[in-house]
C-alpha positions in Angstrom: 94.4 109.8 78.1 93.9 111.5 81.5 92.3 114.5 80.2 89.9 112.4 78.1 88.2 111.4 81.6 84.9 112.5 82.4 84.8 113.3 86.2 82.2 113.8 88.4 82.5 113.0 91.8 85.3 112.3 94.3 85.2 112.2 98.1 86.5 115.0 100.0 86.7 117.3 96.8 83.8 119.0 95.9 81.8 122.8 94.6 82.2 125.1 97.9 79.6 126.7 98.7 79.3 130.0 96.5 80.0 133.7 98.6 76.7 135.5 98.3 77.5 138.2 100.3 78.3 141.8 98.4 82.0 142.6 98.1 84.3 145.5 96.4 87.1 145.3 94.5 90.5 146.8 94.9 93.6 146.1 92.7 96.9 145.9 94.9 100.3 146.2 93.3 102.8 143.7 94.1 106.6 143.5 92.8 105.5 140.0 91.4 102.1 140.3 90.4 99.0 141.8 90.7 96.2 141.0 93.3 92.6 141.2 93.1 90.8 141.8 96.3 88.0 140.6 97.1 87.0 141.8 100.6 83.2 141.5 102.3 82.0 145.5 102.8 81.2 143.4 105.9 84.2 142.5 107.5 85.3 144.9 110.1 88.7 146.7 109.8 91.4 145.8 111.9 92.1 148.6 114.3 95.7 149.3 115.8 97.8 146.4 114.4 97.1 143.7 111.5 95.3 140.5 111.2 96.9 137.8 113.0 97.1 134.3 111.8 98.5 131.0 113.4 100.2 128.6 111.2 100.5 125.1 113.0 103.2 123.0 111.5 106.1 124.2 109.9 106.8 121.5 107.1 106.5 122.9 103.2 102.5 123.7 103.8 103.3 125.4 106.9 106.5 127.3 105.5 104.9 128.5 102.3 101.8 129.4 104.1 103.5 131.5 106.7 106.3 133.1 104.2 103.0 134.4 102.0 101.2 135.4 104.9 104.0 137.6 106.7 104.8 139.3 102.9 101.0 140.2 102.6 101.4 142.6 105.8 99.5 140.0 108.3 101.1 139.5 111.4 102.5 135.7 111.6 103.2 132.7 114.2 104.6 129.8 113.1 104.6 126.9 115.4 106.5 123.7 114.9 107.0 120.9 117.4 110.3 119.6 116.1 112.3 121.9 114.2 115.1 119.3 112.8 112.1 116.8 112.0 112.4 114.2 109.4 109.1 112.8 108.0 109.1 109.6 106.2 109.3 110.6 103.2 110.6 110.0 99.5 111.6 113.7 99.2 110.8 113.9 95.1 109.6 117.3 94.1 108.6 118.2 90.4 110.8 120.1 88.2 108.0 123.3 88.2 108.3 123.2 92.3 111.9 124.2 91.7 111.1 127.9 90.0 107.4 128.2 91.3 109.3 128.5 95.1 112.1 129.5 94.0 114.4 127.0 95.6 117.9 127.2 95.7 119.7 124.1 94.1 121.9 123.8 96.8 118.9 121.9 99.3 118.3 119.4 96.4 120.4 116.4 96.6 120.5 114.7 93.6 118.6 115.2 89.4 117.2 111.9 89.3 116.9 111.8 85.5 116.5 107.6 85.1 113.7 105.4 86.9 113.5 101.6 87.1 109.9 100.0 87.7 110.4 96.9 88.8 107.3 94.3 88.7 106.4 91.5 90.9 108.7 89.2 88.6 111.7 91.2 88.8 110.9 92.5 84.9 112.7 96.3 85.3 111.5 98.9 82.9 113.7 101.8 82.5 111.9 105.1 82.3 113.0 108.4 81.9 113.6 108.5 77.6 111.5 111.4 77.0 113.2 113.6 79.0 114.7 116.8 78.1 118.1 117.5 79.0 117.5 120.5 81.3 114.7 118.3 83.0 114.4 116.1 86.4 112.8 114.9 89.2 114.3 116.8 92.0 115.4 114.5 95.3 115.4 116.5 98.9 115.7 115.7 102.3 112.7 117.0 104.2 114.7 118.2 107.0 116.3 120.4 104.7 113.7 121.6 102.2 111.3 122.4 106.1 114.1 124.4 107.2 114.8 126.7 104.7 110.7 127.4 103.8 110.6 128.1 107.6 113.7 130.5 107.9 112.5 131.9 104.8 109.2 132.7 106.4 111.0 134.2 109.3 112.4 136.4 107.1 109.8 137.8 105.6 108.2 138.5 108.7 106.6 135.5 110.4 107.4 134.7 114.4 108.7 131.0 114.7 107.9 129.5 117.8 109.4 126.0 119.0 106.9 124.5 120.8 103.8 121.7 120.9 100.3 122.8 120.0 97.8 121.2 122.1 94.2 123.1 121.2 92.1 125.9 120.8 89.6 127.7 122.2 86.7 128.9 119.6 85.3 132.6 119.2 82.8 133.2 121.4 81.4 135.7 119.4 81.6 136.1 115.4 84.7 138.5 115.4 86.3 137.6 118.6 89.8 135.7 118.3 90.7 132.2 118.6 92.8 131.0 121.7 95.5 129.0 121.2 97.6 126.8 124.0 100.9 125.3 123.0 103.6 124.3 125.3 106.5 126.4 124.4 110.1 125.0 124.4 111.6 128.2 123.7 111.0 129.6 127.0 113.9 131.2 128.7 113.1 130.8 132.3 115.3 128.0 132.9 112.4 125.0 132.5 112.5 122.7 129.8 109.1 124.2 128.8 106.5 126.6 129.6 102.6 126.7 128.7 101.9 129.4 126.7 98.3 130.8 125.3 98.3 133.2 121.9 95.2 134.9 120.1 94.7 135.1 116.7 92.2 136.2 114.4 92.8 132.9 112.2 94.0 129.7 111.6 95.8 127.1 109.0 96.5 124.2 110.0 99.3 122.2 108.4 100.0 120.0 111.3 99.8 116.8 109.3 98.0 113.5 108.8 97.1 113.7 112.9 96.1 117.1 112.4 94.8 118.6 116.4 93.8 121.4 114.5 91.8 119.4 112.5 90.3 118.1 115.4 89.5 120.9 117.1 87.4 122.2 114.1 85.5 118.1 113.5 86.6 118.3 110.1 86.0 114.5 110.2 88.4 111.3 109.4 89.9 109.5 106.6 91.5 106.7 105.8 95.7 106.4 106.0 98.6 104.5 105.0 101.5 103.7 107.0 104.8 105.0 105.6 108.3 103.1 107.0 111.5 104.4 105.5 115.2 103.2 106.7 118.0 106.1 105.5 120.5 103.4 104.4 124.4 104.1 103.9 125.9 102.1 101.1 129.2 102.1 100.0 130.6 104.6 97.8 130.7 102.2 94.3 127.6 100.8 95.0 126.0 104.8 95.6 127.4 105.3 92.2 124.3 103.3 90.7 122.1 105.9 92.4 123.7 109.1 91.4 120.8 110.0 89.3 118.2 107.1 89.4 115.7 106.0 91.7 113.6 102.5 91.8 110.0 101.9 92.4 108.9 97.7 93.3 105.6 96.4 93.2 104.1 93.5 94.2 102.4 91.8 96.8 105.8 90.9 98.9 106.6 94.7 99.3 103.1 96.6 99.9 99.7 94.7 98.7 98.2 98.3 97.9 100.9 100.9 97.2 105.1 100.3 96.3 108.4 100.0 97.5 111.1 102.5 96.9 114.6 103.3 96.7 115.5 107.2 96.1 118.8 108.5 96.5 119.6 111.4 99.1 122.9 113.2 99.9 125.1 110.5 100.8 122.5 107.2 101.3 119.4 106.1 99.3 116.0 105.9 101.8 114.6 102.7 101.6 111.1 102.8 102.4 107.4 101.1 101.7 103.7 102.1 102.3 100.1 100.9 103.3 96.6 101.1 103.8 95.2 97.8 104.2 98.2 95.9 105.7 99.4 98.4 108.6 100.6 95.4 111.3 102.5 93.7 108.6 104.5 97.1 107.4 107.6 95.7 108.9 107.7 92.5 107.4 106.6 94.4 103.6 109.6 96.5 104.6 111.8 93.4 104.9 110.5 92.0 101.3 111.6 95.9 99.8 115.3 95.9 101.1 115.2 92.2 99.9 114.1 92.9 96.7 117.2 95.6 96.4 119.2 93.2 98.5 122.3 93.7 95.6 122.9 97.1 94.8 122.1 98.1 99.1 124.5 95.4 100.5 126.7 96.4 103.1 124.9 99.2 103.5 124.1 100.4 107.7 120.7 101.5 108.7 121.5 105.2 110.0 117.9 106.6 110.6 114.1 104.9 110.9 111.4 107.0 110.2 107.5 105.9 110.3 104.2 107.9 109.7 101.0 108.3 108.9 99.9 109.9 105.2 96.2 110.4 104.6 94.3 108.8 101.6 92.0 110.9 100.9 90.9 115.1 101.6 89.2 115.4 104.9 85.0 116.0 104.8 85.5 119.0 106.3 88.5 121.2 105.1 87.3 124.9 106.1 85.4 126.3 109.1 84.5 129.4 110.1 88.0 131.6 110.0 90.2 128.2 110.3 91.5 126.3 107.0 93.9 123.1 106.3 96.6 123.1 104.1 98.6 120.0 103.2 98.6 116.6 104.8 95.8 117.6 107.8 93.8 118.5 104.5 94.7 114.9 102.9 96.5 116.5 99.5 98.7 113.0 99.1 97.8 111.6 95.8 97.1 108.2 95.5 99.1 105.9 93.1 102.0 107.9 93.6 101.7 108.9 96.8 103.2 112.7 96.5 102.8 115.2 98.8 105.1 117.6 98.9 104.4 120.1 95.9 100.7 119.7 96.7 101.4 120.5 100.5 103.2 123.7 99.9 100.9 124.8 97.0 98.0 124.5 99.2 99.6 126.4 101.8 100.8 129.4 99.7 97.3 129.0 98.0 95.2 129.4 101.4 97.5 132.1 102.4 97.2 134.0 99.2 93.2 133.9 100.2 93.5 135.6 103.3 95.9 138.3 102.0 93.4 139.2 99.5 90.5 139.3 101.7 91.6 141.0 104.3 93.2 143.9 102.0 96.8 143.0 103.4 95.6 142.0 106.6 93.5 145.8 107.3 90.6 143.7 107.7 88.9 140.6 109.4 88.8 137.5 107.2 85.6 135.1 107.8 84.7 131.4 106.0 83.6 132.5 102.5 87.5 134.1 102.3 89.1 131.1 102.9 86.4 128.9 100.8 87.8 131.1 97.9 91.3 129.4 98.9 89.1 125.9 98.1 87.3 126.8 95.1 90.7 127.6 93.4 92.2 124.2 94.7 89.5 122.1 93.8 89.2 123.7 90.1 92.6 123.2 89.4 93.8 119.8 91.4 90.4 117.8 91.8 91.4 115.5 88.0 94.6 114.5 89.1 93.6 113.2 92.0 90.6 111.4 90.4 92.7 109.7 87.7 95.6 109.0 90.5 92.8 107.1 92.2 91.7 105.3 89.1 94.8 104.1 88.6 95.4 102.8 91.8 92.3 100.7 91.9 92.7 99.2 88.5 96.5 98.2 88.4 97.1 97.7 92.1 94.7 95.1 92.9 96.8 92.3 92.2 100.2 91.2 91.3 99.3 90.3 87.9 97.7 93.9 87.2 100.7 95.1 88.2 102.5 93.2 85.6 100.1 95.3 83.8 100.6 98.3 85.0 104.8 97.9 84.3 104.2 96.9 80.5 102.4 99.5 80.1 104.9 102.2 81.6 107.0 100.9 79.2 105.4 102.5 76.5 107.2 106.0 75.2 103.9 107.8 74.9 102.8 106.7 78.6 106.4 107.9 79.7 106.0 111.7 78.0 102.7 112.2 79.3 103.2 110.8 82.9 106.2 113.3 83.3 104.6 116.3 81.5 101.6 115.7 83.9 104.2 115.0 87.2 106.8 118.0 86.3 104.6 120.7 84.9 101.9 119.6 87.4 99.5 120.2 84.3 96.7 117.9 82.8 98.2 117.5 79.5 96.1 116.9 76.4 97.6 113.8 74.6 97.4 113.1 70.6 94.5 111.0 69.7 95.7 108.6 68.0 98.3 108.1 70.6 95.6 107.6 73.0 94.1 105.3 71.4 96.7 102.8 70.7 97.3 103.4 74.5 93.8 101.9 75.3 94.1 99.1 72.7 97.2 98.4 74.7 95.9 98.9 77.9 93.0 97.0 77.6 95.5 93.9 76.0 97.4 94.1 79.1 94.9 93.6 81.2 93.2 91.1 79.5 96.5 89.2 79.9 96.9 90.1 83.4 93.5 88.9 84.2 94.3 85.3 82.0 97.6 85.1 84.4 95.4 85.5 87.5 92.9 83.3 86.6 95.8 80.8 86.0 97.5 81.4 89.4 94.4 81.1 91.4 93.9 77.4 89.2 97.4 76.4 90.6 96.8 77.7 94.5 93.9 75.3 94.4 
């Protein structure tokens, strides 16, 4: 049904502008694959040493941006505030993440395989028929999955500095480099930490929904939700129930415009909620989600709390000049769904791939239309799924008797093969038309009958 949308505009994504300028092309050889490079007969060679590029933030956009970078011969710094950091987060990754990075099983805690959607009534609706026996919805802990992109990175190449960016000072001239000024907390002179400056020839900037570097360049703001998430240790028989299933609530108790969750980690489930409209009352929604689990998390003990910001939508502004953003400071969170994490490192790895190919393995000085190559591709190939992500979200999270909706309908087999075919394969998957329509017929019936229930509730609140 998603592919049958026509789309035409959406905020934050749209046509770059096109690279007039005159270039040559070189094909490089690569153990993997093979690269076509595009570089401007423009740019300037890079004489006595290799481009240099800062990567700010080392979650997965940051990692798999700096690991591509340092393999492509450019000469890499990684900075990260908080090298054991744990962002709020659900931690599920698609199956296709899994080979695409090629992740070692090891960091991924548990195949969930079986998903309950739970509606405002309590009616559960088990999902996860169609799936194929090798396939599943990979569960990570974020402090795991950052660390081994960003020792990965190191490597291959890339410098990993421990310390807190703070800004930068732009070219004063077109080629000149950018000035960066972090406080390092590696320094070795007996201080907790040392100011430090370091010039580069670029920038990404994966540092997140607060994004400085996304400051520094105006790339404009957007709207957020607030994520809370509580790492909850239950006891063993009642962990048992979670070995490989996770639970998704809706309703108006839990979050009044996204869901409550329950995904299973390690050795605890993370118990977590999310808005945009209701951020003073995120503790309280909070409250209604472990409520709502209240049986199958009793006697459980709170061992971490986690809070942050996720972006709603892209920024206005994702490229300027020789500086790009990658990941959450870009605002690649879908909505409905609300992943990030494959989208953050595939942007990252995607802008870094850019700058490898323009600047002929880093012999040459990079400049914007490089990097808008970096958002042409993105945009292409990621611009529907967000659009029908957002479509979604505004239809059948509106009210609690949409979302009624919304879990009748995800009991449907056909809506259950397409939704994972689309989330695993990370793929717009063409559905059978007859399929598809029976899914509208059905669609359309449950909201009609969602819309009925509303108008009913609203006649008894009077």
């Amino acid at each position: 049904m998603a592919s049958s949308i026509a789309l035409k505009t959406f905020i934050g994504l749209r046509q770059s502008t096109a690279d007039t300028k005159s270039t040559t092309t070189t094909v490089v050889s690569s153990p993997h694959r093979k690269l076509r490079i595009n570089a401007s007969k423009s740019s300037p060679r890079v004489t006595g040493r290799n481009l240099r590029v800062a990567v700010v933030g080392g979650g997965p956009a940051g990692g798999a941006a700096a690991e591509t970078l340092a393999k492509g011969g450019i000469e890499t710094f990684l900075i990260e505030r908080k090298l054991d950091n744990c962002k709020p987060c659900g931690g599920a990754i698609p199956l296709c993440m899994v080979g695409e990075f090629d992740l070692p099983l090891d960091i991924i805690d548990r195949r969930v395989t079986k998903m309950k959607m739970i509606s405002p009534s309590n009616v559960a609706v088990d999902i996860g028929r169609t799936l194929k026996p090798h396939e599943y919805i990979g569960m990570v802990r974020r402090e795991v999955l950052d660390s081994f992109l960003r020792d990965r990175a190191s490597d291959a190449g890339a410098t990993v500095i421990n310390g807190l960016f703070l800004k930068m000072d732009l070219p004063k001239s077109k080629n000149d480099p950018y000035t960066l000024h972090y406080t390092d907390y590696n320094a070795k002179t007996g201080a907790v930490s040392e100011k430090k400056v370091l010039e580069v020839d670029a920038i990404i900037g994966a540092d997140g929904a607060n994004s400085r570097v996304a400051k520094g360049i105006s790339a404009g703001d957007y709207e957020y939700a607030i994520a809370f998430q509580e790492r909850i240790k239950i006891p063993d028989e009642k962990m048992k129930y979670y070995e490989d299933l996770a639970e998704m609530y809706v309703g108006d108790d839990v979050s009044p415009d996204f869901y409550g969750w329950v995904f299973p980690k390690c050795d605890h489930v993370a118990v977590g909620t999310g808005t945009v409209t209701h951020k003073g009352d995120i503790k309280k929604l909070q409250t209604a989600t472990r409520l709502r689990a209240r049986d199958k998390i009793e006697g459980g003990k709170i061992i971490r709390v986690e809070a942050h910001p996720i972006p709603e939508h892209p920024r206005p502004r994702r490229v300027l000049d020789r500086v790009a953003l990658v990941g959450d400071a870009a605002g690649y969170v879908t909505k409905c769904s609300g992943e990030g994490i494959y989208f953050a490192a595939k942007s990252g790895r995607m802008c870094a791939e850019a700058i490898v190919e323009g600047s002929e393995n880093g012999k040459r000085m990079v400049d914007e239309s490089d990097l808008r190559v970096y958002l042409e591709k993105w945009d292409k190939t990621y611009w529907p799924t967000y659009k029908v992500l957002d479509i979604l979200q505004k239809v059948f999270y509106r009210s609690n008797p949409a979302r009624e909706a919304f879990v009748e309908m995800c009991a449907d087999e056909y809506v259950q093969k397409m939704t994972f075919d689309s989330y695993l394969y990370k793929r717009v998957v063409p559905g059978n038309p007859l399929e598809d329509l029976k899914l509208a017929v059905n669609t359309i019936g449950s909201l009609v009958r969602a819309n009925a229930l509303r108008n009913e509730m609203e006649k008894l609140s009077v």
